[in-house]
N, C-alpha and C positions, 0 to 999 in steps of 0.2 A: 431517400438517397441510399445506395449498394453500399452493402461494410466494405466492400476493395475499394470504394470511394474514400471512405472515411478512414481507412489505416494504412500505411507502407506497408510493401511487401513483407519487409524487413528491415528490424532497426538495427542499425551496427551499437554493438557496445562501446561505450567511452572509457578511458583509462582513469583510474584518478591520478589528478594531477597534484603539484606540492603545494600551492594553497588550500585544496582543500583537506589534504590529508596536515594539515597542518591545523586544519578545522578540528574536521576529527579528533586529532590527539588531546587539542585543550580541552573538548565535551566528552573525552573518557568513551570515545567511541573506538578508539584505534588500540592495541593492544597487541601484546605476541601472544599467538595460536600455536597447540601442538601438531594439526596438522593443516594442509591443503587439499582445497579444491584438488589441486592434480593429483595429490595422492590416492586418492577417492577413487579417480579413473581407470585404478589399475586392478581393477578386479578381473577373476579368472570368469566366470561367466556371469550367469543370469536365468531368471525365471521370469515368466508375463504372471503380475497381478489381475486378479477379476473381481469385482465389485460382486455382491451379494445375488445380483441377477445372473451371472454371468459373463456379465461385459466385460472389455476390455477398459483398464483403467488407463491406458499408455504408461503406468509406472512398470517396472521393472524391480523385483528383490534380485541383489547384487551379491554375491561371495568371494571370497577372496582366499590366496595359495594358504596354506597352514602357517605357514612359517612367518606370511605378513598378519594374520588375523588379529592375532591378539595383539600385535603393536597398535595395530588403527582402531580397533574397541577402545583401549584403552585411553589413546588421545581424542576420541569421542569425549569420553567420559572427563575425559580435564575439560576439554571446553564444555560441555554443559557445564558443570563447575564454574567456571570463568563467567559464562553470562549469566548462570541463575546465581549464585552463590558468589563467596570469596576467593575462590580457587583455589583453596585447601581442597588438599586429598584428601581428609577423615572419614569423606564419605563417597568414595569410590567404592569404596566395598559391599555399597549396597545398593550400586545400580548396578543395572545389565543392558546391553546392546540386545534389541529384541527384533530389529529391523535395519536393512540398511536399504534403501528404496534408490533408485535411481529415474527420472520423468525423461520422457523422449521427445516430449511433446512442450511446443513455446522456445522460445528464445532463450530463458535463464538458462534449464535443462539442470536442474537443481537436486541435492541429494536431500532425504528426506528422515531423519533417523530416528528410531523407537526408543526410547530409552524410559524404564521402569526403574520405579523403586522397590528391591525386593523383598525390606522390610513392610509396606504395605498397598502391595499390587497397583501402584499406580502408574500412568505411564504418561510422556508427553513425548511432544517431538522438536527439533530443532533442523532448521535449514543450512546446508553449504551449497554457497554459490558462486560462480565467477563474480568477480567484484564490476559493478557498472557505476559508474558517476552518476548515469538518470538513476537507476535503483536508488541509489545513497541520497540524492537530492532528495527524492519522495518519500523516502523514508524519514526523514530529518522531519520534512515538510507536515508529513502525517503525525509524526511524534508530538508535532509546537502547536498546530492549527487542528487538529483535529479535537475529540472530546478522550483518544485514544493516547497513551501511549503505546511505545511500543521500543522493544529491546532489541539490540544487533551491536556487533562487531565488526572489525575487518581489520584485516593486515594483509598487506601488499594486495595481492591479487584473487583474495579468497575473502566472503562475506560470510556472516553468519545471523540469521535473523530466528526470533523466537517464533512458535506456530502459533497464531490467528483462530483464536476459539470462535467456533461459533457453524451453523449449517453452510456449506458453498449455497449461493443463490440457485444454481440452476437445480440442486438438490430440492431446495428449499420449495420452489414452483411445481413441481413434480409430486414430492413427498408430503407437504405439511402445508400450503397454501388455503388446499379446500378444508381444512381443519380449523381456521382460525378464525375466529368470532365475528360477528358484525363489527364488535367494537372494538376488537383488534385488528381489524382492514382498515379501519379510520386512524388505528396511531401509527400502523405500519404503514400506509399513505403519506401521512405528516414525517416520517422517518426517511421513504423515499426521497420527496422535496427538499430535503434539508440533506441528503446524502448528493444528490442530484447540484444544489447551485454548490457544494463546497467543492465537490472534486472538479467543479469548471472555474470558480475563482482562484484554486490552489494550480490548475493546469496538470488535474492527474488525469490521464485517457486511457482509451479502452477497457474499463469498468461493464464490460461483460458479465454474463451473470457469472459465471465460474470465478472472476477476477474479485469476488467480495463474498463475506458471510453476511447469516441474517443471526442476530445474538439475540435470544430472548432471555428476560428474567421477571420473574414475580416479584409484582409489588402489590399487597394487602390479598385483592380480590380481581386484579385483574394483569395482565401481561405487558410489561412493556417490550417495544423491540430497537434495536440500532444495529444498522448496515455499518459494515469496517472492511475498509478497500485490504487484500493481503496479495496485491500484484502491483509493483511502483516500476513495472519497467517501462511504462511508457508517462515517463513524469518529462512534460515541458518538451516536446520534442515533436508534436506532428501540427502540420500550419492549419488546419482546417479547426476552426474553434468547435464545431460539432463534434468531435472526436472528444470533448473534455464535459461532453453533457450524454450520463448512463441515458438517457432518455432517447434515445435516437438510435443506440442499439438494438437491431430488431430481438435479440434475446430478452431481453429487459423489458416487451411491449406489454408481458401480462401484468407489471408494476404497473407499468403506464395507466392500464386501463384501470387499473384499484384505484391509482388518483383520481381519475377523471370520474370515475363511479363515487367513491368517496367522500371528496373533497368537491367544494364550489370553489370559483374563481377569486374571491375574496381570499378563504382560509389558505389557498396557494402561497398567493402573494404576500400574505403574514407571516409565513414558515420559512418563508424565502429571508427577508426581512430578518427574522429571530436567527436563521443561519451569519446571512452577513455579519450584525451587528455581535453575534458571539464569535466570531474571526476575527471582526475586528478589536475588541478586548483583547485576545490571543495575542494578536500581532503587538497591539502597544505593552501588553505585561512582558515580552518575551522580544523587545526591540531592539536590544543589542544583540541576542544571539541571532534574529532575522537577521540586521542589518548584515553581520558577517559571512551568512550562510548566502546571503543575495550578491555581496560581492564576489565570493565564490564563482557562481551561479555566473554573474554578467562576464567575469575572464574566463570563462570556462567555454568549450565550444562542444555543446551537446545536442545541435541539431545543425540543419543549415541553412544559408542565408535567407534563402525561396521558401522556405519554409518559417523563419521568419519575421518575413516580410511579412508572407499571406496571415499569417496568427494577429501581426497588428494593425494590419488593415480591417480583418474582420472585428477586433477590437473595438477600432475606434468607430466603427461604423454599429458596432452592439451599444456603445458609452455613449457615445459623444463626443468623449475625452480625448480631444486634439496630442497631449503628451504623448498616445500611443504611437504617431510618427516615429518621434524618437529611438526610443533602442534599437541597439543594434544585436542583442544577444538576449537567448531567452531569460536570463537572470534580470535584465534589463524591464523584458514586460512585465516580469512579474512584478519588480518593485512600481514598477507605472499600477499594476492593478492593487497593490497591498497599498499604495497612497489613498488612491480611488475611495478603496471600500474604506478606510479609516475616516477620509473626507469627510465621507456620504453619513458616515454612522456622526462626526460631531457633529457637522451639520442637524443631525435631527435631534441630538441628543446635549445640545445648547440649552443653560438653562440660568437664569439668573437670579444670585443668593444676596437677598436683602437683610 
């Protein structure tokens, strides 16, 4: 199937609404920021970034009049603070604004900020972004069900999410792919498959390769790896279920093929398996905060009707599972498929103490 098949043109952005910022507030997610998104926008020009080869990256370094610079450094620097730290100032005086990056490219169109420590040359980055309801869903979502967490803010109309260590995928196929050991294609395989059914039972899509890194770490003598989505704008929102399996992106096909080189049809299906049944743990340790964040989700209106419709029709025609009729809002199916897989996991996982 054509990716213009599998995504909309374009998603509009959702507002958040007072339920869920009401969410927000009691999970210490909502908080006052020194600055905004639109304050960001007011820079005097610009310069095109080039990647190492050359290329154009679509980000753009941003600057800004004299007289506004040091104010917006500044309240950089509280919010890092704010998300990494206690938001004391003690230690403002030892970062520095190293980058102010602006992206042209994607829907968020998010700023991108360098910030070093210059007691010892470290540096990291943080995001501002127009705030989106799908974002804040996915993100929440990736926080509770994932093996990740992951840090963000927002107040009013401005988000703040922490950067996503790890290689971008499309880097990672390009640069380090043909690097990696026999018996690192067989865990990074097994890593695929279980990256692959979570972001389709969570309903996170477009999971292109750009849309995720590849994190490696050493353990004793050999490398493990784990895939972590760092694009939630398309959480719960397009009707085609194919859109919420990486697998079917044609950028994503050299994965593809490591699986099917890799892996036999048995060890698939068990990794599939080990994903479910560890979401579903997830879900039951962490079921009050689901349950609140799902009814969010079901009064919330983050896609459209026809859209779906078609998500639970394809559903129930992937299950079985007649419930899928039901909803009428994507927070709706997702609690239909967060029952599902918990179902399925007691069902196997019944066992009787004598």
């Amino acid at each position: 199937m054509e990716e213009q098949q599998l995504i909309s043109k374009k998603k509009p952005a959702f507002p958040i609404n007072q339920e869920l910022s009401e969410y927000l507030t009691k999970y210490s997610r909502s908080i006052k920021i020194p600055v905004f998104y639109d304050d960001l926008l007011r820079f005097a020009g610009a310069i095109n970034l080039y990647d190492k080869k050359g290329e154009d990256t679509l980000w753009v370094r941003v600057y800004y009049p004299e007289h506004e610079r040091d104010e917006i450094e500044l309240s950089l620097k509280r919010m890092y603070m704010i998300l990494h730290g206690d938001g004391g100032e003690d230690s403002l005086s030892f970062l520095n604004i190293d980058g102010i990056d602006y992206c042209t490219f994607g829907n968020s169109k998010p700023f991108r900020i360098k910030i070093r420590n210059v007691l010892n040359d470290n540096h990291t980055y943080i995001y501002v972004k127009k705030a989106d309801a799908s974002r804040v869903y996915g993100l929440e979502l990736e926080h509770i069900l994932s093996p990740n967490n992951i840090n963000f803010l927002i107040y009013k109309d401005t988000l703040i999410e922490e950067h996503v260590l790890g290689i971008p995928g499309d880097q990672f196929l390009l640069e380090n792919l043909k690097q990696v050991s026999k018996s690192g294609l067989r865990r990074l395989s097994k890593e695929f498959v279980k990256f692959n059914e979570r972001c389709m039972i969570r309903l996170l899509g477009d999971m292109r390769s750009y849309n995720y890194v590849i994190v490696a770490s050493y353990d004793f003598d050999q490398v493990e790896y784990r895939i972590r989505a760092m694009d939630f704008d398309q959480q719960s929102y397009e009707g085609n279920l194919k859109v919420y399996y990486p697998q079917f992106f044609k950028e994503n096909y050299p994965f593809v093929k490591m699986v099917s080189d890799n892996l036999g049809p048995e060890s698939v299906e068990q990794y599939k398996k080990e994903e479910r049944s560890a979401i579903a743990r997830r879900l039951k340790g962490s079921h009050i905060r689901i349950h609140r964040l799902i009814d969010c989700m079901s009064n919330d209106q983050i896609s459209t009707p026809e859209k779906i419709d078609q998500l639970k029709m394809d559903l129930k025609k992937y299950t079985g599972d007649l419930n899928f009729k039901e909803p009428t809002s994507m927070g709706g199916i997702l609690d239909v498929a967060f029952k599902f897989v918990i179902r399925n996991y007691e069902n196997v996982n019944t066992y009787i103490i004598r």
